[in-house]
N, C-alpha and C positions, 0 to 999 in steps of 0.2 A: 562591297565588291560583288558583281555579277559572274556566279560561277559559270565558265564557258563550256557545256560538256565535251569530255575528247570524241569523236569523231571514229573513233574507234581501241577497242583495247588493244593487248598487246596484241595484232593480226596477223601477223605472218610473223609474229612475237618477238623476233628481232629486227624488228624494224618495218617490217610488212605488217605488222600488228598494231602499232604505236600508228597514233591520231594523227588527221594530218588538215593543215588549211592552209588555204591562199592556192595561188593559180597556178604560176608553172608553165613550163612551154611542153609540148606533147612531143612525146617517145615518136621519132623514127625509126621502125627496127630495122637492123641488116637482111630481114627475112619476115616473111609470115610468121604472126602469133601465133605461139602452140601451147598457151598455158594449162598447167595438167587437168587431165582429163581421163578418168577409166571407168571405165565398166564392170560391174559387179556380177558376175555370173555365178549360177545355181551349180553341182554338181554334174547336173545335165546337160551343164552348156546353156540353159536357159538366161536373157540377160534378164536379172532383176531388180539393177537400178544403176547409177552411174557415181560418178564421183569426180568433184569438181574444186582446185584449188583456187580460190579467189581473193582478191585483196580489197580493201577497206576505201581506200583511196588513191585516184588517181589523179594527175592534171588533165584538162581539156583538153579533149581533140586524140587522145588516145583509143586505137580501135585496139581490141583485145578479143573482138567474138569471132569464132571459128564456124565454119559448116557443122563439124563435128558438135561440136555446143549446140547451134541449133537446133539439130537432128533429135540431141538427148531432149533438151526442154519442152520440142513437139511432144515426142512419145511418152514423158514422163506422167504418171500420175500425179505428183504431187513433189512440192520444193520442202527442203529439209536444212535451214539455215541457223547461226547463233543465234541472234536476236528477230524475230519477225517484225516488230512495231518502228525501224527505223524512221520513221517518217515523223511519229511520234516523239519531234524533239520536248515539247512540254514534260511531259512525263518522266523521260530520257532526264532530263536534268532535274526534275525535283525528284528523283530516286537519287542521282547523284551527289546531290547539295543534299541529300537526308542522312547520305552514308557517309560522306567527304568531313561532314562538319563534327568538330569536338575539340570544346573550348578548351584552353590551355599546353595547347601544342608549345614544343620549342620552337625557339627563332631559328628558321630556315637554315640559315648558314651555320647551323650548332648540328645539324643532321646531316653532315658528311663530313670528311674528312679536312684540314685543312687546306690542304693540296689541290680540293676540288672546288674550294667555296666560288673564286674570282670566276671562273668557267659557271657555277649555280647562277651568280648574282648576272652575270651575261645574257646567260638562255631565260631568266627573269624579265629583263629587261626588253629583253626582245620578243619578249610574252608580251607584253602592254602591261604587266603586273609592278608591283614593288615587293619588297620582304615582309612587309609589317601585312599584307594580303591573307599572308600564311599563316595568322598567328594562330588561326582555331581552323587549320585545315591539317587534315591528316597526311601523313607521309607519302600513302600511297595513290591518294588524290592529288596531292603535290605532283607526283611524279608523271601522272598519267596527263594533268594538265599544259605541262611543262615541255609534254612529249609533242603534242600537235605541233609545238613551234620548229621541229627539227629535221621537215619532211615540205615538198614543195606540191602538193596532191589535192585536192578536196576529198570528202566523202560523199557529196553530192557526185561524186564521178566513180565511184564503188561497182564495182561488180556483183555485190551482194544485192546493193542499193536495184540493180540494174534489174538481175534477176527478178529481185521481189516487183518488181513493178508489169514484168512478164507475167508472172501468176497470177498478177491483184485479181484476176477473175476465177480462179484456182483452189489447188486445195496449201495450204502453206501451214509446217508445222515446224517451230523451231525447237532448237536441242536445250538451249539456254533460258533467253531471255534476260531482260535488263538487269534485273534487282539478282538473280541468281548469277550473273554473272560477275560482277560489281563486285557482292558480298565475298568473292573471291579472295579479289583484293582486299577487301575490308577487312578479310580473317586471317589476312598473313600477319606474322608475329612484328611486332619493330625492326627486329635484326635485319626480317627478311625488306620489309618496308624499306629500312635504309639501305637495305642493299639495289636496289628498283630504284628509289632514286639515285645513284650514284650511276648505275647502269644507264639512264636517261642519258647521264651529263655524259660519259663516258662517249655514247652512242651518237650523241647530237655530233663532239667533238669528230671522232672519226668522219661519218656522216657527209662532213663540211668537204671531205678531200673528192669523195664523187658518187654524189646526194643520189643517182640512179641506180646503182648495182645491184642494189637488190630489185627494184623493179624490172630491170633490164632480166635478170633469172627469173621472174616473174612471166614476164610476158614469153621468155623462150621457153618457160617449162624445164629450166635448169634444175636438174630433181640436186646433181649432185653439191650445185651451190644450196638449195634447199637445205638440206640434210644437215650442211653444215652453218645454215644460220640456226639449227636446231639445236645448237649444244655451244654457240659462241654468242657473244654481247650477254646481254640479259639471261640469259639461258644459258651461259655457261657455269651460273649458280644452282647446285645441285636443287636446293629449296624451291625456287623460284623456280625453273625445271621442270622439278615435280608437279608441284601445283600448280601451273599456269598453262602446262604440255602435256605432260605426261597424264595426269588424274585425270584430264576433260577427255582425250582419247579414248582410254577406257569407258569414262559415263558414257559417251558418246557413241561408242560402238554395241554398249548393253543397248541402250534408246532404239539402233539402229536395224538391231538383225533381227527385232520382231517385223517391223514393215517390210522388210527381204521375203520372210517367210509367210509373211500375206499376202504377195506377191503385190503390192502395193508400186514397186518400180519408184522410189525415188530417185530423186537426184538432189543429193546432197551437195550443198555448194559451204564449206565451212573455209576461215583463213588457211592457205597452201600449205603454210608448216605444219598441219597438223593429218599431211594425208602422207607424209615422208617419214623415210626411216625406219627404223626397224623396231618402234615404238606410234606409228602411223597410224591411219586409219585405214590405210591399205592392207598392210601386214595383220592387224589387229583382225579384220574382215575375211584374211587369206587362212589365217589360225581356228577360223571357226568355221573353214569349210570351202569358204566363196572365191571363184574365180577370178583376181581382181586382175583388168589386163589393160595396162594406157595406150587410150587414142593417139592418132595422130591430129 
């Protein structure tokens, strides 16, 4: 079996985060994009970088860039994203297939509940995969794979992807990266493993009733639908939470407020759930001094 890398981890972590391929028909909004966007300001009022919720994948033909947006990426000194090597799918997956693999896994459908397996064996199936695929794959590789099948978007149509391709002539420094990011996943406990894939199934299922709504809060800059994919699906498990939300905000805001204080001007473009909430990278940013105020 050829491991297919997801497309994105968990990116807007309840579903904005979670991988996504195949085409899709594109977003008509009832109004102009206004996906979130603020400005980080010095105590002075001086602006010293931006901040930018973006998603992983989208379908074709979706416009989602604002004036505002451009304005930031002109003046910015430098892009501040999770993984910088997107492009980099070789690499991208033999990090993957180096963390994903460890011979003697249980049989797929022995790692959820009973209740969930016929919905497992479905979203398998409609993977291009079979069960027996999974025998030396890990839980939380399973679940990340599993997840690209449950969203109608590419990642070639990413925002992130998009950005980076703005900067290629730039300065670009990511907070993550492939293997660090990964190993995430790789070091949550079993419990927490099987709990991510159940949240997969759970999420594909719902998903199915109306595959946009979180994109649709995407593209309007919906903070208050934001907030609350932050603590519901996947992320309604305290662990999972933690470590997948909450712990990378934190890394990520120590990373961040030395370039502040260089005056360095980034514009940090990282997935949307993780600039909301009162555990955000907004809030996180506003606690240490900075003025954070959204664009229109």
């Amino acid at each position: 079996m050829t491991l297919r890398w997801p497309a994105t981890l968990l990116a807007l972590l309840a579903a904005l985060v979670l991988g996504a391929c195949g085409g899709g028909s594109p977003e008509v909004p009832e109004s102009p994009p206004t996906p979130l966007l603020y400005t980080i300001a010095s105590p002075g009022g001086e602006i010293e970088g931006w901040l930018f919720g973006t998603i992983h994948a989208l379908p074709d033909g979706v416009e989602w860039r604002t004036p505002a947006l451009e304005e930031a990426a002109a003046q910015a000194d430098l892009l501040v994203v999770e993984i910088a090597a997107l492009e980099d799918q070789a690499a991208i997956a033999h990090t993957f297939a180096a963390l994903a693999s460890s011979p003697g896994q249980p049989e797929i459908g022995a790692r959820v509940a009973p209740s969930q397996r016929q919905d497992l064996y479905r979203l398998i199936e409609r993977g291009g995969y079979k069960p027996e695929d999974f025998a030396a794959i890990e839980t939380w590789a399973a679940a990340l794979m599993l997840a690209q099948n449950s969203d109608g978007g590419s990642s070639r149509n990413g925002a992130d992807r998009a950005l980076l391709a703005d900067f290629a002539a730039r300065d670009i420094r990511e907070l993550e990266g492939t293997a660090r990011q990964l190993g995430i996943f790789d070091r949550l406990p079993p419990r927490d493993q099987a709990d991510l894939l159940a949240g997969v199934i759970i999420e594909a299922r719902e998903r199915a009733y109306d595959p946009d709504k979180l994109r649709r809060a995407w593209l309007a800059g919906d903070e208050a639908a934001l907030v609350k994919a932050t603590s519901s699906g996947i992320l309604a498990d305290p662990e999972l939470r933690q470590a997948l939300l909450v712990d990378r905000n934190r890394d990520w805001a120590r990373q961040i407020a030395p370039m502040l204080e260089a005056t360095l001007r980034p514009l940090v473009a990282v997935g949307a759930a993780h600039l909301v909430g009162p555990q955000g990278l907004a809030e996180l940013l506003r606690q240490r001094g900075y003025t954070v105020e959204r664009l229109p």
